[in-house]
BADOGU-506193 format. One record per residue (C-alpha): chain; x, y, z. Coordinates in steps of 0.1 Angstrom, whole numbers, plus 2048, in hexadecimal, padded with zeros to 3 digits. Example, Ala and Ser with C-alpha at 12.3 -4.5 7.8 and 13.67 -1.06 7.14 Angstrom:
% residues 2
+------+-----+-----+-----+
: unit :  px :  py :  pz :
+------+-----+-----+-----+
:    A : 87B : 7D3 : 84E :
:    A : 889 : 7F5 : 847 :
+------+-----+-----+-----+
//
This chain:
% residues 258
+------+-----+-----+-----+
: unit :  px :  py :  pz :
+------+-----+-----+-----+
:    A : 800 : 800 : 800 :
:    A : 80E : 825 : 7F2 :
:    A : 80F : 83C : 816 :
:    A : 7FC : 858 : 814 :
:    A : 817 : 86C : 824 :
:    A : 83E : 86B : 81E :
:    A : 857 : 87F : 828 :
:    A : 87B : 87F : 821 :
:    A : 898 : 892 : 836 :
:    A : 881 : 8AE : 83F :
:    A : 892 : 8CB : 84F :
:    A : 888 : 8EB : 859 :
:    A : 89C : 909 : 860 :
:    A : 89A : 92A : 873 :
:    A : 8B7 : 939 : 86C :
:    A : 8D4 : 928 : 880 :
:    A : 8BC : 913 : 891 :
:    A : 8B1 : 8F3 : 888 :
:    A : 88B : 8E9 : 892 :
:    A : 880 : 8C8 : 87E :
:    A : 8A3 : 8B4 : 873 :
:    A : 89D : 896 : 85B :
:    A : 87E : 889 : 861 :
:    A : 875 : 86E : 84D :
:    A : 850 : 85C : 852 :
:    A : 83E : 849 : 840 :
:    A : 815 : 848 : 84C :
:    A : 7FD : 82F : 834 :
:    A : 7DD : 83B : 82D :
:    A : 7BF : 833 : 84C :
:    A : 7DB : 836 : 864 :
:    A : 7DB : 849 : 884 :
:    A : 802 : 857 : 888 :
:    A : 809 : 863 : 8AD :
:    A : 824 : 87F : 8AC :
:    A : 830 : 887 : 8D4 :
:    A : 849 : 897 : 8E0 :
:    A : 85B : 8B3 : 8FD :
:    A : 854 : 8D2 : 8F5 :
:    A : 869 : 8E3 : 8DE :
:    A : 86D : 8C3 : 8CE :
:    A : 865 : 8CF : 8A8 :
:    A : 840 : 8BF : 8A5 :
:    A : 82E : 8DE : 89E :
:    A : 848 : 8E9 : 887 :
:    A : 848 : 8C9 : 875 :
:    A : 81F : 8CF : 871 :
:    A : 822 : 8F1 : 862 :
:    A : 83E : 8DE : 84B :
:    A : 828 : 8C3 : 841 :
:    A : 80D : 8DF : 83A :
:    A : 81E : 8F9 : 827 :
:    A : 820 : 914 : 844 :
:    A : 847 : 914 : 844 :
:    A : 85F : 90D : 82A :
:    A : 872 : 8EA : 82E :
:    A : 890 : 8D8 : 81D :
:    A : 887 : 8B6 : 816 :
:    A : 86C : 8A1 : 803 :
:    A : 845 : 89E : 80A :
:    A : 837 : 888 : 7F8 :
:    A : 80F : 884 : 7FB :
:    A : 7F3 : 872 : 7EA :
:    A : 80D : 865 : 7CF :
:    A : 818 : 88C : 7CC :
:    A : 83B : 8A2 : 7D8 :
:    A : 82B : 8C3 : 7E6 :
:    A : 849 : 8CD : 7F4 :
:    A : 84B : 8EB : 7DE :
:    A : 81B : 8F1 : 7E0 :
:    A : 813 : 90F : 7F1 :
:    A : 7FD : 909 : 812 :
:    A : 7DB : 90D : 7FF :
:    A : 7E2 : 8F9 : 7E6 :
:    A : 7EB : 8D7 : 7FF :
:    A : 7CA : 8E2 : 80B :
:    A : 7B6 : 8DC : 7ED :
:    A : 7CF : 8B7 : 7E8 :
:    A : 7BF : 8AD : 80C :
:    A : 7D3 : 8BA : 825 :
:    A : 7C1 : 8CB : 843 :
:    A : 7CE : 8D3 : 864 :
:    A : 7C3 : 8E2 : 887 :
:    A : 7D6 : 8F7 : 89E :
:    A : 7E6 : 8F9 : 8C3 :
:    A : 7D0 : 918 : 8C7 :
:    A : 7B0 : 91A : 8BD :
:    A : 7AA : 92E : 89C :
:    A : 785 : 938 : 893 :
:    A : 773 : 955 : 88C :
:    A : 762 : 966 : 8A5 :
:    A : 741 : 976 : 8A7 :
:    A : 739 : 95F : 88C :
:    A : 727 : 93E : 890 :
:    A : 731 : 91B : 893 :
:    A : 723 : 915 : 86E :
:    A : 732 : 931 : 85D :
:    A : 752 : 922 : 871 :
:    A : 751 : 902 : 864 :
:    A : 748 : 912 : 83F :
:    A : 769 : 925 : 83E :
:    A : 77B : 904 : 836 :
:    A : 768 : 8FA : 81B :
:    A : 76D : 91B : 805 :
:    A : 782 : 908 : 7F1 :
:    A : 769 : 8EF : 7E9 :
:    A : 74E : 909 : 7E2 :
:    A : 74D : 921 : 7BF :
:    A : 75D : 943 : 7BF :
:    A : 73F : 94E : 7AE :
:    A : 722 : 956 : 7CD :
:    A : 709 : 95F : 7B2 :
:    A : 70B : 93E : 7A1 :
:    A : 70E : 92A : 7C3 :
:    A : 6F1 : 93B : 7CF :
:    A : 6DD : 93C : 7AF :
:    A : 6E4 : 918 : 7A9 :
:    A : 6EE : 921 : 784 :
:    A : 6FC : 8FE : 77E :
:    A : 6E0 : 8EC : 785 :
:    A : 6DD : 8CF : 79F :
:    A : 6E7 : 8D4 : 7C2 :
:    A : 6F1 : 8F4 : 7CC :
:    A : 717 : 8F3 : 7D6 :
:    A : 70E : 90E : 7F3 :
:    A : 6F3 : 8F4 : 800 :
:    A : 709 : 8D8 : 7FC :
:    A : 723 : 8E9 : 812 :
:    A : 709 : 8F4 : 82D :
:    A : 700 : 8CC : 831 :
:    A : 721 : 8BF : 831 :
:    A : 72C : 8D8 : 84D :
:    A : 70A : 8D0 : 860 :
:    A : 711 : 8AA : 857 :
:    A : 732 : 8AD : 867 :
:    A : 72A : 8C1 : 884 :
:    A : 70C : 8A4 : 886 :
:    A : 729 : 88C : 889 :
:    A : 73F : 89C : 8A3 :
:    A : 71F : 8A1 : 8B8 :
:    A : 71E : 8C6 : 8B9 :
:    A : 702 : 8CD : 8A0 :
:    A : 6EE : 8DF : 8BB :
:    A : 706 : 8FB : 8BA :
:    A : 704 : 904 : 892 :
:    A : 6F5 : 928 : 89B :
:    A : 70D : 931 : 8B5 :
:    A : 727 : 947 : 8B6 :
:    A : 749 : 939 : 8BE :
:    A : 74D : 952 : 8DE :
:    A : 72F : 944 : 8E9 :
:    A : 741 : 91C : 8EE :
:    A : 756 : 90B : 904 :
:    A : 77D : 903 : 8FD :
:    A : 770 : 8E3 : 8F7 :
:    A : 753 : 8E7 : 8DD :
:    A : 76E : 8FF : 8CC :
:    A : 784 : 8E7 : 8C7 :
:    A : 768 : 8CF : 8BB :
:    A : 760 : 8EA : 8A5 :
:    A : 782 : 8F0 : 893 :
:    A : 781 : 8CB : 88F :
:    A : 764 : 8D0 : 87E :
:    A : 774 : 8E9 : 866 :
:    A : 791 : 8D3 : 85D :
:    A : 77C : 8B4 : 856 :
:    A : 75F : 8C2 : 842 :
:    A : 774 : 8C8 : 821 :
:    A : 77C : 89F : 823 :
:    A : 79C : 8A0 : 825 :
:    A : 7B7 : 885 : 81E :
:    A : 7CD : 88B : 83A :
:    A : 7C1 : 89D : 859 :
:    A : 7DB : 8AB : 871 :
:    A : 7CF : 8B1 : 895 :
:    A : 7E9 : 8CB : 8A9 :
:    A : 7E4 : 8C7 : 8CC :
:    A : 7BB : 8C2 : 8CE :
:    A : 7BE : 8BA : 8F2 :
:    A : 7C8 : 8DB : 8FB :
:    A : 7B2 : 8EA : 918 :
:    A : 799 : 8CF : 91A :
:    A : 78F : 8BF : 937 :
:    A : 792 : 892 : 93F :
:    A : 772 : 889 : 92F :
:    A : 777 : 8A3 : 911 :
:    A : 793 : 88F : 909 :
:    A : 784 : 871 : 908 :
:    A : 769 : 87C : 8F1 :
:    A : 787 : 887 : 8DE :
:    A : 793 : 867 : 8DD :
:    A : 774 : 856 : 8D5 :
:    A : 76D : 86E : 8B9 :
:    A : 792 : 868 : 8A6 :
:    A : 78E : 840 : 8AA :
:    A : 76D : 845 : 89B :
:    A : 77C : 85A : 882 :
:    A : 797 : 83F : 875 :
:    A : 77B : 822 : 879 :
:    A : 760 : 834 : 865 :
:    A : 76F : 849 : 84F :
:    A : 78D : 83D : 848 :
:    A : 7A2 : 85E : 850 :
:    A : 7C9 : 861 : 84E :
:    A : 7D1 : 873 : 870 :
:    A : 7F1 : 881 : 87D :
:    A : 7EC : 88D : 8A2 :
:    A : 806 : 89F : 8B5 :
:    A : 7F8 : 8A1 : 8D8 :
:    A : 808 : 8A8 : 8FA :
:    A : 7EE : 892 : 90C :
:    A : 800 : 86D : 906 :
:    A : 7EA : 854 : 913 :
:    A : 7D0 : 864 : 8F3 :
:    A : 7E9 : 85E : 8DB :
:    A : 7F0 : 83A : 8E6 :
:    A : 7CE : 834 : 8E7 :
:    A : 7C6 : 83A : 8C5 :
:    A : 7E8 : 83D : 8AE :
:    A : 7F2 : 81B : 89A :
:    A : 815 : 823 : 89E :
:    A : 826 : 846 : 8AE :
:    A : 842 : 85C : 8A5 :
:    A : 858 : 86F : 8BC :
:    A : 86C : 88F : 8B9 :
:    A : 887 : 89C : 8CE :
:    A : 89A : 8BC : 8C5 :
:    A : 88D : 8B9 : 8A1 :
:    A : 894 : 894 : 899 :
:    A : 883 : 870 : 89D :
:    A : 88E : 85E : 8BD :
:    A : 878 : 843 : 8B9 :
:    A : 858 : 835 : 8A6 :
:    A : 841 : 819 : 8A6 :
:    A : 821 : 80D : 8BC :
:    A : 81A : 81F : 8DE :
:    A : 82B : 807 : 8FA :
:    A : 846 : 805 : 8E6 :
:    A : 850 : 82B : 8DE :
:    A : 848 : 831 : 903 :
:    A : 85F : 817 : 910 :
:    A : 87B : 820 : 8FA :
:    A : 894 : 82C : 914 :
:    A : 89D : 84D : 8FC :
:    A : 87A : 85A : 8FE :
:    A : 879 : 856 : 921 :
:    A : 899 : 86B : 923 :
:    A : 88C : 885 : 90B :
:    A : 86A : 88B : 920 :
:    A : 879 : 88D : 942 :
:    A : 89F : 888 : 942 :
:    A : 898 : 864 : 953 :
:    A : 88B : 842 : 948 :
:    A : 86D : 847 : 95A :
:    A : 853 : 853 : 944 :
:    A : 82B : 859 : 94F :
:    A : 813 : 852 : 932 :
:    A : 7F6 : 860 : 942 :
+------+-----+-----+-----+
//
């Protein structure tokens, strides 16, 4: 089976400093990748890498295409969407509207036609509106579609950016950090919603999240970062009993998974 996603030697640069250093993976399409690591480690640089954000030697390789050199909009139409460590929606706007904004590439630049329904058939504005409610439907926050983001919790936010990110359809969805702020059982719906995710729609994940015993839980194999480069890789008891991650996360060989 082709992966979905390959990179080759990726490094990123900030001047004399060196954030992401040779990072090779390799993830297969319907797989949940873990990414973890100490802070500073290079994973959120390696996501705005992966996505176009910042400019990085190397190859990416994804769907059968090199898009090392594809601006960030452009991966966006191939498939690629992403979240962020801090929450990015529109405010004073509602949670529909929210969710809408990532599927302007998948609706016409031309409003009168959309609206008109010029082409005949379904109108593509329509179409849009029930996917995003269909999606919101399936994260289980449909009963917010006509409020305004300032209005929810950390938590339905979150749920809600999700939303944005999966209602295009993307190939490869790339979660950064969706734990941050919420509470146990938050989490756990989280967790539930992301199996459910790989099970049922057979979504390509890559999930860099501080909160480790999440990423066991649902990741078919993990990757590590320290300073920039892979340390380890492979299923969750393993990576985690690898005596070089333990040294990374805490300087010991004593590492807590919770």
């Amino acid at each position: 089976m082709e992966p979905l996603l390959e990179t080759q030697d990726l490094t990123v640069r900030f001047g004399g400093v060196v954030a992401v250093e040779d990072v090779s993976l390799t993830v297969p399409p319907g797989e949940i990748r873990g990414i973890i690591g100490p802070n500073g480690a290079g994973k959120s640089t390696l996501f705005n890498a992966l996505s176009g954000v910042v400019k990085a030697e190397g190859r990416i390789n994804f769907d059968g295409r090199d898009i090392a050199d594809v601006p960030v909009h452009r991966r966006a139409g191939l498939g690629l969407r992403r979240t962020f460590q801090h929450v990015r929606l529109m405010q004073n706007r509602t949670a529909l509207e929210n969710v809408l904004v990532g599927m302007h590439l998948e609706i016409p630049a031309n409003p009168l036609k959309s609206v008109l329904n010029l082409g005949g058939g379904v109108s593509p504005d329509r179409a849009a509106r029930d996917r995003a409610r269909e999606v919101m439907s399936f994260l289980g926050i449909d009963g917010l579609i006509l409020r305004e983001t300032g209005t929810l919790t950390i938590a339905q936010q979150r749920l809600l950016e999700l939303a944005r990110a999966l209602a295009p359809g993307p190939k490869l969805l790339m979660l950064d950090e969706p734990c941050a702020g919420l509470s146990v059982p938050a989490v756990q719906t989280l967790d539930e919603i992301l199996l459910r995710l790989k099970e049922e729609w057979k979504l390509t994940i890559l999930l860099v999240e501080h909160v480790v015993s999440l990423v066991i839980d649902v990741s078919d194999s993990i990757t590590v970062l320290d300073k920039g480069r892979v340390i380890a890789e492979g299923a969750g008891d393993e990576v985690m009993s690898n005596p070089a991650v333990k040294q990374a996360y805490l300087g010991t060989e004593e590492v807590d998974a919770a």
